[in-house]
Each structure stands twice: as C-alpha cells, then as structure tokens.
N, C-alpha and C positions, 0 to 999 in steps of 0.2 A: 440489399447486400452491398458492400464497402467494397470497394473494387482498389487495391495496395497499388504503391508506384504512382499515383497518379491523385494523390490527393492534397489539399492548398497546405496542411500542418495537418499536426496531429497530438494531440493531447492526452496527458498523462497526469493523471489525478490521485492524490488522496482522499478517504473517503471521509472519518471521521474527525471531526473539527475543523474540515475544511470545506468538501463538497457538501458534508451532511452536519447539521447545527449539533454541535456537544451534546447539547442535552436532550435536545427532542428529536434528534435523528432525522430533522425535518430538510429537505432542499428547496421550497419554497422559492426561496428570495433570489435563487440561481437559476431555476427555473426555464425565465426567457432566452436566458443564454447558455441552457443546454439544448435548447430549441433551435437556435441561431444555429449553434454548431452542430447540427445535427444540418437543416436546409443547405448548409455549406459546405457540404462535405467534407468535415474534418472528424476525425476518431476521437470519440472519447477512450481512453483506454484507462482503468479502472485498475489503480496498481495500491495495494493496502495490506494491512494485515490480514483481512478479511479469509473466512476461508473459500471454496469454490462452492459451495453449498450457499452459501452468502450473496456470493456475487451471479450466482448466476437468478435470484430472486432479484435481487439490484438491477442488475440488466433487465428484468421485467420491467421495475419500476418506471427506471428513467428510457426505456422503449430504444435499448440502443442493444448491439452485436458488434462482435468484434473478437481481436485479444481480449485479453485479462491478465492481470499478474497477480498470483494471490499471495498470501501469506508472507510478506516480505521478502519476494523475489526467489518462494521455493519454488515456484512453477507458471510457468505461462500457459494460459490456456482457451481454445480455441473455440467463438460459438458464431454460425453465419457466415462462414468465409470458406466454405466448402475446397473452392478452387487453392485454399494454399494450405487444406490440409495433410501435402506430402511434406511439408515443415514440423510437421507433430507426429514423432512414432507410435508415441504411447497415447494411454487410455487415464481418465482420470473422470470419473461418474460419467463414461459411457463418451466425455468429450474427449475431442485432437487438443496433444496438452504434449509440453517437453518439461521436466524436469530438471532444474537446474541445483535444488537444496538438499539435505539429508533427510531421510524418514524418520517421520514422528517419535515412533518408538526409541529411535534411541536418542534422540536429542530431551526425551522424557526421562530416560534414565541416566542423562549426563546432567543436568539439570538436578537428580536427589543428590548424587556423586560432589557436584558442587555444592549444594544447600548445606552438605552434613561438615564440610570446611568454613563454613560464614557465619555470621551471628547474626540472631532474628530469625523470623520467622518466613520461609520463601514458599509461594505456595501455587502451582502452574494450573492451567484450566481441567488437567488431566486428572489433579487430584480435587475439582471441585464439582460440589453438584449441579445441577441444571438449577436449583433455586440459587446459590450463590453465586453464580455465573450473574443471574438475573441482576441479583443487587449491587453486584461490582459494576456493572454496566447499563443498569438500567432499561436492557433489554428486553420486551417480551417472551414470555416461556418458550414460547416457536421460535421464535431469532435465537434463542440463547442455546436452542439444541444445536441448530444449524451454526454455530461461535464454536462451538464443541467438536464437530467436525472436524480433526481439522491432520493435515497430513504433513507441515514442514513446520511449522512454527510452534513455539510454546509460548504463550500470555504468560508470565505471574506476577504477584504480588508480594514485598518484600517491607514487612515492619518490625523494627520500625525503617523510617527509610534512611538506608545505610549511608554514612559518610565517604566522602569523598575517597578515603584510602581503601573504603571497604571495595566501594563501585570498581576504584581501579585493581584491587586484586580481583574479583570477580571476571573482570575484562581480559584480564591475563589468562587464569585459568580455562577459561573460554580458548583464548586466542590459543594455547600451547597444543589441545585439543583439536582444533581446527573447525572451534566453533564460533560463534560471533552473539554480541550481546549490545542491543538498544533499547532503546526508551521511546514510547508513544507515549499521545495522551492520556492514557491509565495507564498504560502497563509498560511493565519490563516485557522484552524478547528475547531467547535464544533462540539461532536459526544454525544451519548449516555453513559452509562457505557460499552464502549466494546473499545477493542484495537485492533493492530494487532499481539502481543502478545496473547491476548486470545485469539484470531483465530488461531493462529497457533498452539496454545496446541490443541486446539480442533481439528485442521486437524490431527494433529501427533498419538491422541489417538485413533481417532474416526476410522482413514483410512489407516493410515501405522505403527500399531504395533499390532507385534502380542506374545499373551503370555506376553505382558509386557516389550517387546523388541522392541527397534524402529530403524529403520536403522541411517546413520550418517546425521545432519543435516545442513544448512548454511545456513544464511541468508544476504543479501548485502541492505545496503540504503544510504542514505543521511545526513538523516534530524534527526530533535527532532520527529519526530512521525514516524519514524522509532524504534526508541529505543525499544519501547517493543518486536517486532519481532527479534530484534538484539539480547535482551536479553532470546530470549524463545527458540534459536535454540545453538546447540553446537558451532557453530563455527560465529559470527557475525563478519562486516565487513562494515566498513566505508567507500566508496568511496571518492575520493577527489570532493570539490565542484567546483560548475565553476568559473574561476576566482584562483582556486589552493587551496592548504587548506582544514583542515578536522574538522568537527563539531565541536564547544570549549564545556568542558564540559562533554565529554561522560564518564558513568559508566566505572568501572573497566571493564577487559575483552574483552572489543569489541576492537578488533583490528584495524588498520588503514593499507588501499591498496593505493601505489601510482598511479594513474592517475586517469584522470577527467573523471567522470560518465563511460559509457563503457568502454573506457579503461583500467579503473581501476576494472570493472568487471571481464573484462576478464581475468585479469593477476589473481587478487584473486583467481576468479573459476576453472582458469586452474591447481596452485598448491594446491586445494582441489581434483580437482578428481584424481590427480599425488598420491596423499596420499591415498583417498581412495580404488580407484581401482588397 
C-alpha cells in the first residue's frame, strides 16, 4: 500500500502511445523502469482516456494501486489506499472515486447536437459496435467492451478530417456549451469542464502534500489532451509519436524525449529518478 505525503515523486502517465506501444498495446521496453519506480517508492498514477473498467485491468497488469484519472480528467479514482478513502464520497464500480466531468449521457447527446451543425461524418464510441470499436483501435473484443464503458468521455471519429475552420467552430460550439473538445492519438474527445490537468491538481493537493509541500512531480504524454497534465506537473514531457516526431505546437516548458512512446518513456523517467533520488 502507498503510503501519500511521504513519497520521493510521483508520476503521471499517459497510457497509449506513450506508456503502451501504438500498436501492440505492448510496455515491454518500459518495463524495468516501472519496476524501478515501483522499488522507490514513487506513484505511478495512470491518467488517460481510458475508462475505469480499463484501468483498473491495467492496474493488474503493470501490478501497481493507487489513484487513477480516467477518461480525460472526468474522475479520479481510488484503488489500495484505503486510509485516504474519506477523500472519495462517491462510488464508481464499487471503487472511492470523486468526480470532477459531466455524465456520459449528455455529453452523447451534445455531441449528435453538434454533429448535425458540421460537415462529415462524426461518429462517437456510443454509436459503435463492439466490432467497430475493435477495428478503430485495434483492440481485442474484451478490451473493446471494457473502451465502451465508459461514464465522462466520448471517443469519435470525424471524416473526412475537418479543416482547420471546421475544428475551430466545433471548439466553440463545445466551449459556448461548457463543454471541451481534444485530440489523442486516434480520436477526437468531448468531455465536460474537467481535464487531466485538473485532475492532477487535485490528486497533488488532495493526496500527496503535506503542509503545503508536494513531492517532485512528472508527467509523460503524447498528444493535445495531454497538455494540461503536462502543464500541471513540474516536469512534463513529450514522447515521440509513432511514425517519429513530437507534438507541433506545444506550450513553453514541456520538454521533448527521444524515442517512440515507451521508449521514450523510459529514457525520460530514468533521468528523472537519476535526479530525484
């Protein structure tokens, strides 16, 4: 069990195309340095699109507990840290989880609302089947139910892919609403007013400082809806995309790591904990 307050950093990851390889969903080649930071007692803390159905299979894999941020910062959610579950009112599959995004349901039907003002075709995970899921992402039938799941976030897909003027009236429409609109590695998002920036303040605040002191922190991603978690931790970091290349456009400050998704995880996170510990 993670014992908050009292640990050397604390880590804040993206999942796909960074911690986990684009295509084979493999983390292999990160591996020893989620080992490492696991011995040293630093949090991984697992903040993605992903939904909680997802992450808490992940959390099996890579054998770690803790927070979680799912769905682009619609909720933070609690597994193994019993003692700072009066931080979590609510319930979310049974786990200590705070809500910070809007519910599904209607961010699904703000999403048709906007589609039937845009040209092309927009199409969210809510109106796809479990086989089309699969082949947009490559996932296995059982990952793909568990994608589907899912309680703050909508995935879709928009072709052809809209131009620049379209993206930004979409962005608006979104924003007038009071809803928000990014871009990951496959997919477009609408979420609620929450990010993974706010979520990550609020894990920092709420669970690892004490007195007003927070240990050192890192965050690693990809994309455009990485950015607020990039910008809410001390140390952000761009992995390379697949294909080579790192996000166009990023804020001042967030650094750039040579290699593709893990790879370049791990070479980052290895000279963070070289410095911190």
């Amino acid at each position: 069990m993670l014992n908050s307050g009292s640990v050397p950093g604390v880590l804040f990851t993206d999942m796909d195309a960074t911690l986990l390889d684009h295509h084979t969903y493999s983390f292999e080649s990160a591996l020893p340095v989620v080992e490492r930071l696991k011995k040293s007692g630093v949090p991984i803390v697992l903040c993605t699109s992903k939904t909680l159905a997802e992450l808490l299979d992940w959390q099996k894999r890579l054998n770690i507990v803790g927070p979680m941020i799912v769905e682009n910062g619609g909720g933070v959610v609690l597994t193994g840290m019993e003692h700072l579950s009066d931080c979590f009112p609510e319930k979310l599959k049974g786990c200590p989880a705070i809500t910070l995004g809007s519910p599904y349901s209607e961010i699904v039907d703000a999403l048709a609302r906007f589609a039937r003002e845009l040209p092309g075709e927009i199409r969210g995970f809510g109106h796809m089947s479990t086989e089309e899921i699969v082949a947009a992402t490559g996932l296995k039938f059982e990952e793909a139910e568990l994608a589907a799941m899912r309680d703050f976030d909508e995935p879709f897909t928009w072709e052809p892919e809209p131009d620049d003027d379209d993206s930004n009236r979409f962005e608006l429409m979104a924003h007038r609403e009071g809803y928000m609109l990014t871009k990951g590695g496959r997919f477009y998002h609408l979420t609620g007013p929450s990010d993974k920036g706010r979520a990550v303040r609020w894990v920092m605040r709420n669970l690892f400082s004490v007195e007003g002191k927070a240990p050192p922190t890192i965050g690693l991603g990809d994309s455009d809806n990485d950015l607020g978690m990039l910008l809410a931790v001390d140390r952000g970091i761009l992995v390379e995309r697949p294909g080579g290349g790192h996000l166009v456009g990023r804020p001042a400050g967030i650094e750039c790591a040579e290699g593709v998704g893990p790879q370049g995880w791990a070479a980052a996170v290895t000279r963070w904990l070289d410095e911190i510990l």
